[in-house]
N, C-alpha and C positions, 0 to 999 in steps of 0.2 A: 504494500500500500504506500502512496507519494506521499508525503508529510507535508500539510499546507505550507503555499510557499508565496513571498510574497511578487509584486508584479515582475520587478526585474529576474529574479529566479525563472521566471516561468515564460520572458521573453528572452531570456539568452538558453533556456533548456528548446525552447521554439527552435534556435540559430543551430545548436550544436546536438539536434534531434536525440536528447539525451535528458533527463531529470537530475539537474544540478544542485547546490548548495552556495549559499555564502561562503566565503574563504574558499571554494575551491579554486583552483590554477586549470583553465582554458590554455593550453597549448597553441590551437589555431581555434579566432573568433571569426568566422563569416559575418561580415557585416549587408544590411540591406542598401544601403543608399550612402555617399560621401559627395562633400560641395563643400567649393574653393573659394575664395575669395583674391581679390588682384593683388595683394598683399602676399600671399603663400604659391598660389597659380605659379607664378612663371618664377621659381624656380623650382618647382616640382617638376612641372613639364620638361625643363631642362636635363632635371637631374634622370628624372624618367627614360628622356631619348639617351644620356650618357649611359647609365647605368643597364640599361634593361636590353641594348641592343646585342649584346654577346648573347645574352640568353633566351632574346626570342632567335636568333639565329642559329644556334644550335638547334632548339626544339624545330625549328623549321629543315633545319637538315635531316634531323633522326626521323621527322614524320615522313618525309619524301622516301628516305632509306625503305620504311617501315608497308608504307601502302601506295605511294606512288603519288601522295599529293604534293600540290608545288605549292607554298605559301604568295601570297603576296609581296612582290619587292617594288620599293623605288626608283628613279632614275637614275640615282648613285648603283644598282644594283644591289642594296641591303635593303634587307626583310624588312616590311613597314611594321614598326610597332601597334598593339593593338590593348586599349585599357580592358580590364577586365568586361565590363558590361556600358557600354555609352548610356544604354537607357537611367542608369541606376546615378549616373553622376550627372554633377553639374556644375559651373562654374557661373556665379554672382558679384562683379565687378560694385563696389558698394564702400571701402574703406576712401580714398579719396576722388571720388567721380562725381562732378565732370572732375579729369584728369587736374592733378594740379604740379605738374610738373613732367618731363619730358620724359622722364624713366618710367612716371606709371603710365602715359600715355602706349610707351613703346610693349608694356608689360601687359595691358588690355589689349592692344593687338595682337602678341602673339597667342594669349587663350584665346581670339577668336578665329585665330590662323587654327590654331590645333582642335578647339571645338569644331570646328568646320570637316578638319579631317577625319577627326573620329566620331562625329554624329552624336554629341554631347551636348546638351540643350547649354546655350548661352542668353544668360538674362541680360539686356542691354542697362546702360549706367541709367539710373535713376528711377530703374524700376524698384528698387527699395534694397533693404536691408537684410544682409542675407537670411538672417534666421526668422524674422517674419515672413519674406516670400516663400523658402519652402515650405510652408505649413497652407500659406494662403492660395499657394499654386498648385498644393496637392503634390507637390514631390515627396515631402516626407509625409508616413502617415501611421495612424494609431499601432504598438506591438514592435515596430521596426527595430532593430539597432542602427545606430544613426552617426556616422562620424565626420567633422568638418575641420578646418584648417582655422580654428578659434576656440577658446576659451569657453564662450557665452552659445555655443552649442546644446548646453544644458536646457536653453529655450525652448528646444522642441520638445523635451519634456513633459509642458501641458495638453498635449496630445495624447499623450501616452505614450512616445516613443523614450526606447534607451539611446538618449543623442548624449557625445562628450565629445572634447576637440581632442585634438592627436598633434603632433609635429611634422614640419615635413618630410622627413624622411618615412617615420611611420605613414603617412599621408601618398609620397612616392611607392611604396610596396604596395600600400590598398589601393590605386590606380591601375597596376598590373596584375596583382591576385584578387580583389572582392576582401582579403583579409586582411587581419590584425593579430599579433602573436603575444605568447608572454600575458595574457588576460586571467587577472584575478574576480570571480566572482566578490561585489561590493558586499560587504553588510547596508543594513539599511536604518535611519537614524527616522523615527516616525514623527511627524508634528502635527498634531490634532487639536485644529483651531474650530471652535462651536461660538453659538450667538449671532449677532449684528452689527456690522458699524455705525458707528454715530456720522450724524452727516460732515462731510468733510475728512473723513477717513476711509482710507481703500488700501489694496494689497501691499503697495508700493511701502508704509505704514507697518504693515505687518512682517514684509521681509525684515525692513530696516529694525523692530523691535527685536525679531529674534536675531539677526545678526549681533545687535548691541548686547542679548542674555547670553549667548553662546560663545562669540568672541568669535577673530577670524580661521582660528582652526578649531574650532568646535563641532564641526563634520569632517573632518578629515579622512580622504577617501571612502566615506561612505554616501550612500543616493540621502538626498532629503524626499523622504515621502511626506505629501502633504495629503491632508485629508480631513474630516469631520463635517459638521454641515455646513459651517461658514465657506467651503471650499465646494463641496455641493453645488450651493446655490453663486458661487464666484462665475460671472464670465470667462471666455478665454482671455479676453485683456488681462484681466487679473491673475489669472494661470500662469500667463505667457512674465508677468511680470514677476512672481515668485520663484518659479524656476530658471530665469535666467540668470536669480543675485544667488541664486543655489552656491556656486564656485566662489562667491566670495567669503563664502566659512570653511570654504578650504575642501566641498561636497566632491565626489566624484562627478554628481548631477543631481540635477531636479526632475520628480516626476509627479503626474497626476494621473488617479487612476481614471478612465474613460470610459464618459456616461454621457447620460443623454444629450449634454449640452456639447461633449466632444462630437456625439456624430450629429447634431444639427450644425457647429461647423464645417466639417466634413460635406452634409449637402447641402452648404451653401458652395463649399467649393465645387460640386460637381454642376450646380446650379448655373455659374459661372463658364465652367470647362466641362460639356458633356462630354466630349472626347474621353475622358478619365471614369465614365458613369461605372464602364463594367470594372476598372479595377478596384476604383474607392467604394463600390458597394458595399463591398464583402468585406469593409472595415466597417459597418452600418448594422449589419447583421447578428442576431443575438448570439450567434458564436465566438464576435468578437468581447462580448462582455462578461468573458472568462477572460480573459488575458486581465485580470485585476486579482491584486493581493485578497487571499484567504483570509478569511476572519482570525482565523486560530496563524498566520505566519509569525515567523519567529523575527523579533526588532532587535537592531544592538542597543538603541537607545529611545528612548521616548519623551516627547516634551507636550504637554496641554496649555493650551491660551486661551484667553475669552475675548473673545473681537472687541465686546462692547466696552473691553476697558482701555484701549487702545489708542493713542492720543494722534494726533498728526506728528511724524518726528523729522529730526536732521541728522545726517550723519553729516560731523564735524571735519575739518579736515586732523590728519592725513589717511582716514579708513574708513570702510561703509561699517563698522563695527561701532564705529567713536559716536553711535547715534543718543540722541536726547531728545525732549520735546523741545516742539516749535516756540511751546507758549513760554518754554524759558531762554528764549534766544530773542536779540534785535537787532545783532551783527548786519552792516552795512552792505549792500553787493552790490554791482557796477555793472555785471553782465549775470543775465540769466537764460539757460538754454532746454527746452524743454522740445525733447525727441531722444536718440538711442533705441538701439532693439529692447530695452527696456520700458518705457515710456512714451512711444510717440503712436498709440494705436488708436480707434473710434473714442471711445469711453476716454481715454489718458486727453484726446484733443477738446472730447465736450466738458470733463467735467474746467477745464483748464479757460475754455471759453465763455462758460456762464460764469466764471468772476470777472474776466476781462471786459467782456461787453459793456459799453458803455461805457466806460475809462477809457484813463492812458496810461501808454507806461509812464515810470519817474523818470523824470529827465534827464537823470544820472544814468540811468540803465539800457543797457542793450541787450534787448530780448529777442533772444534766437529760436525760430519755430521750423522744424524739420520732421514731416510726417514721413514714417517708418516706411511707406512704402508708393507706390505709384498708384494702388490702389486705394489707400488712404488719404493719399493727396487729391485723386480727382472725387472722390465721396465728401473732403471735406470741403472743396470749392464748390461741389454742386451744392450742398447744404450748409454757403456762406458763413462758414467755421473761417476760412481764410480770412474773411473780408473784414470777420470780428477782429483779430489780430493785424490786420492791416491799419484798420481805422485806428489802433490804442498804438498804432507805430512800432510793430515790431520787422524784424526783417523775418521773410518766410523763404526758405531755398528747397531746393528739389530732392528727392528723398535720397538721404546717403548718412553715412555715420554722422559726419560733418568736424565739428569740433572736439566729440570726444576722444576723440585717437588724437587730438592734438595737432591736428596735420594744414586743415583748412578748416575755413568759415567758418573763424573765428578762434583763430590759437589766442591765447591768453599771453597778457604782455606782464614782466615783476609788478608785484602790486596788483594786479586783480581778482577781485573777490565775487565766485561764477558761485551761482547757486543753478546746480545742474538737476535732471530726471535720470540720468544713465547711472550708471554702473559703478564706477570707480572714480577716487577721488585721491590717490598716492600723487607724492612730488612728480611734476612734470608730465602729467597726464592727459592734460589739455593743451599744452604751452609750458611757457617759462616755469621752471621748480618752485619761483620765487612767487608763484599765484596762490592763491586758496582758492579749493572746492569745496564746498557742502553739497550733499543731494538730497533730494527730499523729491516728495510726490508731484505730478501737473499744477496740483492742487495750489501746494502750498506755493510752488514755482511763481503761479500766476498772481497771485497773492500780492508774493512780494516784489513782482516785476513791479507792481502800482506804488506800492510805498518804498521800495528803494533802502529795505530790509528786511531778513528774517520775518515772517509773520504766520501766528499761525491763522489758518484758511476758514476756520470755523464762524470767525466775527461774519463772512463774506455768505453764508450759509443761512445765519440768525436775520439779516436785513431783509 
């Protein structure tokens, strides 16, 4: 008999058509799906054509040897390389696009020189962010294993998939094999948050609380499962936000288990891309809602919240852990940026827009609005979400990381003090070392774009 087990156990016994355990050592992981970004991209693919062309050319000699097939070659006369499965990857140009300097320029062209040849969906610049579109474009999808060339892979998550990011070298082997080697089954650290928020409080709140009780390695190497009724009734924005700050306590990832609200995402994506109907059905279907944790699984660790006691918070510079509430901060900020694959979704833009409206920003402040994806940009122009942030004078740019990788639109100069929605807040993160970041929710973001400090969002709520 199988010993309840919880979700991740039962989607990597899925992968390795075998009934696993926590702490066991996976020798070879077959993974479902792996996506690039133009940051890792081209030198993968580099190191992919250096690396891999001895070894498909032998295998293309011994099979010719063996039954008389002739592989495909080049017009150098070497064996064309060939990724494991094109369907299954992808490459998402999205860290600094549009291009903002000649090397990433050179570096999107060559993923779409090699997407081109090997029949590899490429998503063009400003279709969004990479770990929002695959979920919204139905590439990755509920059960999967999921690996990408980033960190905040953990995102896909609240789908129910095992997403975590790799290196590129790991990242170069899973291009040619479909696998990953050396895989420890995670333990799993369980967080069961029950009740209601108070108005002005949402996920973004919630990560940032348990980050601040657990500290930054407070899950180390194990999954954050999240779960209870407040998580129940959570949107995917909210999902999608919990499980991305997973890795900043140090998680392997973040998941959520997948229920009715996962597969009404689900067809809304198919809604969008009937093309995808027959495959993403069959993640719709009551077979797929077994692939969720046993009642009786076994946790490494367990933690319970109550929503309703849950304040709006900041995390302080320099860690998303350093968090406190909003209502004891009034610290000064000059630029506020509200977007990241954490933040910048439907719900992260509305609730962010019904403070703004009818204001302005403070005159001191530059507020930066960058929705997560191309799909969320034209939803939120058609339903004059933009226009609100236009009128209160922020600047709105085309969906890309933007300022939080530090790169463009809007690196941080010594001295500035950014109240961000993203992720991380370490020296030099956005810009200059010599800046401060705080992060906090749209919420509170938008708050204090108007007063040109710290505040918390609730006063904006009571009016």
């Amino acid at each position: 008999m199988v010993a309840d087990q919880t979700i991740v156990e039962k989607i990597v016994s899925r992968a390795v058509r075998r009934n696993v355990a926590a702490g066991e050592h996976i020798e070879v992981l077959p993974i479902d799906k792996l996506y690039f970004n133009e940051v890792i991209a081209p030198p993968a693919i580099i190191n992919f054509k250096d690396d891999f062309q001895s070894v498909f050319s032998e295998a293309a000699r011994n099979s010719k040897k063996k039954s008389g097939e002739i592989a495909a070659w080049d017009e150098n006369g070497k064996v064309k390389l060939r990724v494991f499965d094109p369907a299954r990857v992808c490459f998402i140009p999205d860290h600094t696009v549009p291009s903002c300097s000649v090397k990433v320029a050179q570096g999107v062209n060559l993923m779409k020189e090699f997407a081109a040849d090997q029949g590899i969906k490429m998503f063009k610049e400003g279709d969004g962010i990479e770990h929002t579109v695959v979920t919204e474009e139905g590439f990755v999808r509920p059960g999967e294993v999921v690996v990408a060339t980033d960190s905040h892979t953990d995102t896909v998550g609240a789908i129910g998939a095992l997403g975590f990011g790799i290196g590129t070298t790991e990242a170069e082997y899973a291009l040619a094999t479909g696998e990953i080697y050396d895989f420890f089954v995670p333990d799993t650290y369980k967080f069961e948050i029950t009740g209601d928020f108070s108005p002005g409080v949402s996920a973004k709140d919630l990560i940032l609380t348990i980050l601040g009780t657990v500290k930054e390695g407070g899950c180390s190497k194990k999954v954050a499962e999240y779960t209870g009724d407040t998580i129940r009734r959570m949107g995917m924005d909210g999902r999608f936000t919990m499980c991305n700050m997973s890795v900043e306590m140090s998680a392997r990832t973040g998941i959520v288990n997948p229920d009715e609200i996962t597969f009404e995402f689900v067809r809304d994506t198919i809604a969008r891309h009937p093309e995808l109907a027959d495959e993403l059905s069959s993640k719709i279907q009551p077979e797929s809602s077994k692939v969720t944790s046993d009642q009786k699984a076994s946790y490494a660790s367990k933690m319970e919240l109550e929503a309703g006691k849950i304040e709006p918070q900041v995390a302080l510079p320099h860690s998303p852990a350093n968090s406190k509430p909003a209502s004891e901060l009034d610290d000064e900020v000059n630029v506020v940026f509200i977007g990241s694959c954490t933040n910048a979704r439907h719900t992260d833009l509305i609730e962010a827009a019904r403070i703004i409206k009818g204001r302005k920003v403070h005159p001191n402040v530059n507020l930066l609005v960058i929705p997560a994806s191309r799909l969320v940009y034209n939803w939120a122009m058609g339903e004059g979400i933009l226009k609100i942030f236009a009128d209160a004078g922020a600047n709105i740019e085309s969906s890309n990381c933007g300022p939080c990788f530090g790169k463009h639109m809007g690196v941080l100069s010594p001295g500035d003090r950014c109240l961000s929605t993203s992720n991380r807040n370490y020296k030099g993160r956005m810009g200059s070392p010599e800046a401060l970041i705080y992060l906090s929710s749209p919420a509170t973001a938008a708050a204090s774009s108007i007063e040109g400090k710290i505040t918390d969002p609730r006063k904006y709520y009571a009016a």
